[in-house]
N, C-alpha and C positions, 0 to 999 in steps of 0.2 A: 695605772689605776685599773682596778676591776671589775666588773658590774655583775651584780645575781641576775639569771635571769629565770622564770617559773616557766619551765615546761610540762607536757604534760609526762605518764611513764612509758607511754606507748614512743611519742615522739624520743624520747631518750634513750629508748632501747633500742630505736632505729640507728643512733645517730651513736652509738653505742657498738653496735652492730656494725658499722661500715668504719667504725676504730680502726686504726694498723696499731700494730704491738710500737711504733716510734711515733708515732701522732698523741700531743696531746686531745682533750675535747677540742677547746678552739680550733686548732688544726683542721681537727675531723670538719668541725661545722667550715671553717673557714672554705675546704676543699670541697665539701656539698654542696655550696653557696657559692662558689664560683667570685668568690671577695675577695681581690687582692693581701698580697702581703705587705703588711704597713711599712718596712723599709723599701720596697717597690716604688713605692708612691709620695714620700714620705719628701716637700721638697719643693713639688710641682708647681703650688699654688700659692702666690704672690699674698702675702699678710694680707691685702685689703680681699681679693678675692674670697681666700677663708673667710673673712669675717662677713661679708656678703652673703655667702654660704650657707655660714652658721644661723644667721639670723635670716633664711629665709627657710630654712629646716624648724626654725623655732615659731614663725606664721604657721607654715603647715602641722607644727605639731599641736598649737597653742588650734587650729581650726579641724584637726582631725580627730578628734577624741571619741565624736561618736562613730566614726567607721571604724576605731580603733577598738574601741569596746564590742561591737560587731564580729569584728574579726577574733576576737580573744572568746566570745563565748561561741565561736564555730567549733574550735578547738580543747573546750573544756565539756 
């Protein structure tokens, strides 16, 4: 599965910029981000775990919305 995500042109040309001619984008960003490689990791974490996880990523997301909108117009 894929996801858009809206950056701005400056951050894209950075991240653009620091491309190697065999990286795709994700790559590039994955490599500036310091974000593992999803077969790396892909395994670790016991069904109940994830789902523990997942729903407590969805608390904080479902309660961060305005520091999230905060952070989104720093960058626009």
């Amino acid at each position: 599965m894929s996801k858009s995500v809206r950056i701005s042109e400056e951050f894209h040309a950075f991240v653009a910029a620091h491309n190697r001619d065999d990286e795709t984008m994700e790559e590039t960003l994955r490599r500036l981000v310091g974000g593992p490689d999803p077969s790396q990791v892909a395994g670790i974490l016991s069904d109940d775990t994830a789902a523990a996880m997942r729903d407590r990523i969805d608390e904080k997301t479902a309660t961060g919305v305005e520091s999230k909108r905060d952070l989104r117009e720093r960058f626009e």
